[in-house]
C-alpha positions in Angstrom: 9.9 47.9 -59.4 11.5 45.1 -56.6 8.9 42.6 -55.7 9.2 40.2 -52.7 7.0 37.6 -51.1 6.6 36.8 -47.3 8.4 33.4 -47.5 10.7 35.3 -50.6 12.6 38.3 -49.3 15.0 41.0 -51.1 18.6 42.0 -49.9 20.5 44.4 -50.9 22.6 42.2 -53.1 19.4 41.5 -54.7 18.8 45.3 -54.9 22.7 45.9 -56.1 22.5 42.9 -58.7 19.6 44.8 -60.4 21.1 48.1 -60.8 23.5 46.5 -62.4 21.7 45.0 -64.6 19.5 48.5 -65.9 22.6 50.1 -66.1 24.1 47.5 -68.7 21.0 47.7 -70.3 20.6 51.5 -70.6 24.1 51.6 -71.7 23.6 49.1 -74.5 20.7 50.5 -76.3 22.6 53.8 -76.0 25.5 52.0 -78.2 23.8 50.4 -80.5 21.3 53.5 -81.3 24.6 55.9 -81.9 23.2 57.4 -79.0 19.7 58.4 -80.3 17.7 56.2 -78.3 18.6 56.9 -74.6 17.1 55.1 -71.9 16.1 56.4 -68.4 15.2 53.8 -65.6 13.1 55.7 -62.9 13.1 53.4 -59.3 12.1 53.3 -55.9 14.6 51.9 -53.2 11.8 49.4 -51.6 10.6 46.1 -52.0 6.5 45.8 -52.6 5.2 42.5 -50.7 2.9 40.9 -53.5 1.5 38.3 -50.8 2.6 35.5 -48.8 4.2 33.0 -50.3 6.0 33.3 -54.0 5.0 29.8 -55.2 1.0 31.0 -56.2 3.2 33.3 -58.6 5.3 31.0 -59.6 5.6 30.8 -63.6 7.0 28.4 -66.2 8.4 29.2 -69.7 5.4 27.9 -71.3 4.2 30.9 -69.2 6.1 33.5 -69.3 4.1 35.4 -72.2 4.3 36.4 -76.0 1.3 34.3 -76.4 -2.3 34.3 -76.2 -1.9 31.0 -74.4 -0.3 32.9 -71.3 -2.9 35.9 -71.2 -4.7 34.7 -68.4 -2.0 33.5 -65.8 0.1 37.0 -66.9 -2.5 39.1 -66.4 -3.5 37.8 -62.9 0.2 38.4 -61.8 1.0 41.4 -63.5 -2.3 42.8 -61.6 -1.1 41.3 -58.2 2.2 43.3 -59.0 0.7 46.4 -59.4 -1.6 46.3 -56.4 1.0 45.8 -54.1 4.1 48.7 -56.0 0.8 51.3 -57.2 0.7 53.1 -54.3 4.4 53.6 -53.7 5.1 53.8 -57.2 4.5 57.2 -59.6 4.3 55.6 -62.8 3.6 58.4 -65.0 5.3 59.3 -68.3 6.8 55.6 -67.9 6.7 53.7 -71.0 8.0 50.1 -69.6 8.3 48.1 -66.2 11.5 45.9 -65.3 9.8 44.1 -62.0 13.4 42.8 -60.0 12.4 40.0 -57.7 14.9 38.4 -54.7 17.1 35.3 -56.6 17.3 32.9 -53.5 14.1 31.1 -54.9 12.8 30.5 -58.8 10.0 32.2 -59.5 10.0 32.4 -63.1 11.5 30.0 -64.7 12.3 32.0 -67.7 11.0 35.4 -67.2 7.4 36.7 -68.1 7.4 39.6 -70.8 4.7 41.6 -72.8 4.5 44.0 -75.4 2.7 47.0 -76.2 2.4 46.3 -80.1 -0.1 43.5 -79.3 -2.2 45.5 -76.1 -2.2 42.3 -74.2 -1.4 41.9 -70.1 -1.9 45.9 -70.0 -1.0 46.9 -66.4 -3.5 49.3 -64.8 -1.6 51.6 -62.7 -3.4 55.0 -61.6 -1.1 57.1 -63.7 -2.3 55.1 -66.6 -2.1 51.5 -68.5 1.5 50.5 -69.0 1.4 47.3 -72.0 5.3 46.6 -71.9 6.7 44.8 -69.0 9.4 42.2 -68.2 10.7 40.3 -65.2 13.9 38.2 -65.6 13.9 34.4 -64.0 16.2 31.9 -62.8 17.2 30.8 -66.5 19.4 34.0 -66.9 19.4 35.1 -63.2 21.4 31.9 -62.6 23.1 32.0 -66.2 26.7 33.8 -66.2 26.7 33.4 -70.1 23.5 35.0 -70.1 22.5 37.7 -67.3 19.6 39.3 -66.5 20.3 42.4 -68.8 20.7 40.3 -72.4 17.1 38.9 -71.6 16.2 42.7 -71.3 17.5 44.0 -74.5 16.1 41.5 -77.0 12.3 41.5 -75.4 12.5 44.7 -75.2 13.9 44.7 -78.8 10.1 43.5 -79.8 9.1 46.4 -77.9 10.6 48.7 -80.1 9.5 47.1 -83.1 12.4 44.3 -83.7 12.0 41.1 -85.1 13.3 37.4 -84.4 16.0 37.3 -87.1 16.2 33.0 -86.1 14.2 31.3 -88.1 10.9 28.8 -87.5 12.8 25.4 -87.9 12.6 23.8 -84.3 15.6 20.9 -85.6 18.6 22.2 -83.4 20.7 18.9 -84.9 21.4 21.8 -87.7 21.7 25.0 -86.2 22.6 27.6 -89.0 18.8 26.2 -90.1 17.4 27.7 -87.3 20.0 30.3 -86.2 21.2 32.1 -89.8 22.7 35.5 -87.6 23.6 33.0 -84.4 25.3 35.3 -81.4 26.2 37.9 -84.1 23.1 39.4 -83.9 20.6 39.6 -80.3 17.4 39.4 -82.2 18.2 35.9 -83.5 20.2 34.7 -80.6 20.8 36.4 -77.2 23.0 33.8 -76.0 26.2 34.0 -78.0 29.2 35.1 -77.5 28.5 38.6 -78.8 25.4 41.2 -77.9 25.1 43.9 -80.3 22.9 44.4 -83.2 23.1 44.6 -87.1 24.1 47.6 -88.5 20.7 46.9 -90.7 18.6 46.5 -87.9 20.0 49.6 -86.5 19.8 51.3 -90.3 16.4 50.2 -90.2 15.4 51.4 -86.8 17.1 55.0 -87.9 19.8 54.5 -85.5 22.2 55.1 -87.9 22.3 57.5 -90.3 21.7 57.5 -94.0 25.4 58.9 -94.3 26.4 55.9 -92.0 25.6 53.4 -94.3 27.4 53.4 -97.9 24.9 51.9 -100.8 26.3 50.2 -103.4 24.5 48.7 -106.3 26.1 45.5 -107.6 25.4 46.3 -111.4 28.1 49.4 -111.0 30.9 47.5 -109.2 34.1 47.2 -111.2 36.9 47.2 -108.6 36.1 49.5 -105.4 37.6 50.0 -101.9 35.9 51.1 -98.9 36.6 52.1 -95.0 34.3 50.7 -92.6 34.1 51.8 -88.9 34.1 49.6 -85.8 30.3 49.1 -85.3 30.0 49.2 -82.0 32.2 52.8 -81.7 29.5 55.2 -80.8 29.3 58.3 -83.7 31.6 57.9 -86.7 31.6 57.6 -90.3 30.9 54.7 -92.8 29.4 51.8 -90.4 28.6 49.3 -93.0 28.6 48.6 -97.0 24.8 47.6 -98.4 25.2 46.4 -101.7 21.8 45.7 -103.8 21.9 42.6 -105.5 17.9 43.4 -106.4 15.0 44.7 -105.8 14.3 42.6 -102.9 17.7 41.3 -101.7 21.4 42.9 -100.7 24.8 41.9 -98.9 26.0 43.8 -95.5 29.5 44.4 -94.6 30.7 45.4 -91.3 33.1 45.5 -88.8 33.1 43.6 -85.4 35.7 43.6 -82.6 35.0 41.5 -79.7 33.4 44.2 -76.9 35.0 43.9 -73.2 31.9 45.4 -71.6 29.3 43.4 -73.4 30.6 40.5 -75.0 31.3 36.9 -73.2 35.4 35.8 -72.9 35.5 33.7 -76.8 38.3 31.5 -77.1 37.7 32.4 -81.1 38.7 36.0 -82.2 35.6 38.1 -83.0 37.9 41.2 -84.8 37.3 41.0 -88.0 34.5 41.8 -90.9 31.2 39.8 -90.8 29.3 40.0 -93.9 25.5 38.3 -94.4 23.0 39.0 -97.4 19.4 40.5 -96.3 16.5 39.0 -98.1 13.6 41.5 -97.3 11.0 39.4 -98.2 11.1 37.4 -95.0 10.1 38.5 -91.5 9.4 37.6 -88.3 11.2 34.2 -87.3 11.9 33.6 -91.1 15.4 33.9 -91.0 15.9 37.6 -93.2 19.3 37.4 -92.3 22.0 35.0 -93.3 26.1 35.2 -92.2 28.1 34.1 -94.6 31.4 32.6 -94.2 35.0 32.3 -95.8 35.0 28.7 -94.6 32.2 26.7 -93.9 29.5 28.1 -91.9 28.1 24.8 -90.6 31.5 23.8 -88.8 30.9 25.3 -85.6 33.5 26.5 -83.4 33.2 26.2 -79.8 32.8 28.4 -77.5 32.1 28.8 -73.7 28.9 30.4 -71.5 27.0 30.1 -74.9 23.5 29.1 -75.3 21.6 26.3 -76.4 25.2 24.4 -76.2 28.6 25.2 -77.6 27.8 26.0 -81.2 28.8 28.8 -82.6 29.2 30.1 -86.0 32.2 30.4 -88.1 32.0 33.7 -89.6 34.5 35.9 -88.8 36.5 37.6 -92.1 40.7 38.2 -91.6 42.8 39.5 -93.1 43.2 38.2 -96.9 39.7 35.9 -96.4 37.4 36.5 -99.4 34.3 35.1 -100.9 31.7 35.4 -104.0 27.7 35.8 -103.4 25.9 36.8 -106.8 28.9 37.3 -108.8 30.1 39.8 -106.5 33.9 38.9 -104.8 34.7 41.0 -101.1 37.8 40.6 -99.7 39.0 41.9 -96.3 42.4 44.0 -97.4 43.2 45.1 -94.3 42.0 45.4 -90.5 42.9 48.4 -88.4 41.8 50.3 -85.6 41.3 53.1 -87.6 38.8 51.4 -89.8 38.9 48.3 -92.1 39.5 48.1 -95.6 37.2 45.6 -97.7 37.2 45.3 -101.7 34.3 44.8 -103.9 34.7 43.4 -107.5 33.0 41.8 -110.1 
């Protein structure tokens, strides 16, 4: 839905630069679902005049939502946007709102977002009440490390029922603390290097199949080899190793390769295997998920268009890299385009 002001209008750059954007995003929750979840954005080709002047909407990233400290100040624009797009807008059978608005000016400073899980800031259109909306602001309009789409994909990640995989710890002098997945995974951090998901969030979500995923337990493991497929490939065999170390705890293995469409320029490859253990008694910004490293995890490599600064994690597995969690030794035997070969032993 395109939203413009009186003193704030849209062009057709504005128009083009959003299309854009809900077509990346479409096409990434197609890839990372194996092409079971498949997104349709519905749109009309006019922008809705909220009211004058942009600055009474104006909205900081204390703001922008997720909280019951922004209810108020959401749901009084998210009720001025839907008076003005309602009656040029057929909002039935729609499940979620993008509102685009013109980029000459901030608005948001971050971008407001809400989520049907928690029924706050429901929008009461006439086709019905609508509880999951977004709008993205200056922060990632502005931002060519982090456009308008990666803000998309990760609140609307919550959405579907994804968690913050970043932990609580707020001391950024230490950023593994706070970041265990970092840009290897857009539920901890969206501005990294690479957007795509876990294969056991996706697991988890039933985006990949049982026969996707090999499970190993670590009490049976004498010497074994096994294939793994390119993660992001869409369809395919054996996406990822799970090994149970117990009842409550595993190690992932998969394979990454950095992804033209998707993926910021690195000046550090991202082909290799990445391999972090799941601890499923955490949650929510708890940090479930920690990467693991053949070298040490907390000597960042740098990297540009990356977000909060230049941090990012050493975890990539080559060729001949190994390591031990548990008692159990993986090793990366071989990395080919036709799958790569990883060894478990004990």
């Amino acid at each position: 839905v395109y939203l413009e002001w009186g003193d704030l209008r849209g062009t057709e750059a504005d128009f083009e630069y959003y299309q854009h954007q809900a077509s990346m995003f479409e096409d990434f929750y197609y890839m990372v679902s194996d092409g079971k979840l498949d997104i349709n954005i519905h749109y009309v080709k006019k922008w809705f005049e909220v009211g004058p002047t942009y600055v009474d909407y104006k909205m900081s990233q204390a703001q922008d939502g997720g909280s019951y400290h922004s209810k108020d100040i959401m749901q009084k624009n998210g009720d001025a946007f839907i008076a003005a797009s309602d009656a040029g807008t057929d909002f039935s059978g729609m499940d979620a709102i993008i509102f685009a608005i013109p980029r000459a000016k901030e608005v948001f400073e971050t971008g407001p977002h809400a989520f049907g899980h928690n029924k706050q800031n429901g929008l009461r259109t006439q086709e019905g009440t609508i509880y999951d909306w977004i709008s993205a602001g200056t922060w990632f309009i502005d931002n060519p490390g982090q456009p308008s789409w990666v803000f998309y994909v990760h609140e609307f990640g919550h959405s579907l029922g994804l968690i913050d995989f970043r932990g609580s710890n707020d001391d950024m002098r230490e950023k593994y603390l706070n970041n265990p997945m970092g840009g290897y995974e857009i539920m901890d951090n969206q501005g990294g290097p690479t957007r795509t998901m876990t294969a056991w969030a996706r697991w988890v979500q039933g985006w990949l199949n049982d026969s996707q995923v090999l499970c190993v337990d670590s009490t049976e493991i004498t010497t074994n080899y096994y294939k793994i497929n390119r993660l992001n490939k869409v369809g395919g065999a054996t996406k990822a190793v799970v090994i149970k170390t117990s009842s409550t705890k595993a190690i992932v293995i998969e394979s990454r390769r950095w992804d033209s469409k998707f993926d910021v320029p690195v000046v550090n490859s991202k082909d290799g295997v990445v391999i972090y253990t799941v601890d499923s008694t955490k949650g929510h910004s708890e940090g479930p998920l920690r990467l693991v490293s053949p070298r040490d995890i907390t000597r960042y490599l740098s990297e540009p268009n990356t977000y909060p600064d230049w941090r990012t994690l050493d975890a990539i597995f080559y060729e001949g890299n190994f390591i031990t969690i548990d008692g159990v030794t993986i090793k990366v035997e071989e990395l080919s385009a036709s799958g790569d070969i990883v060894s478990v032993s004990r």
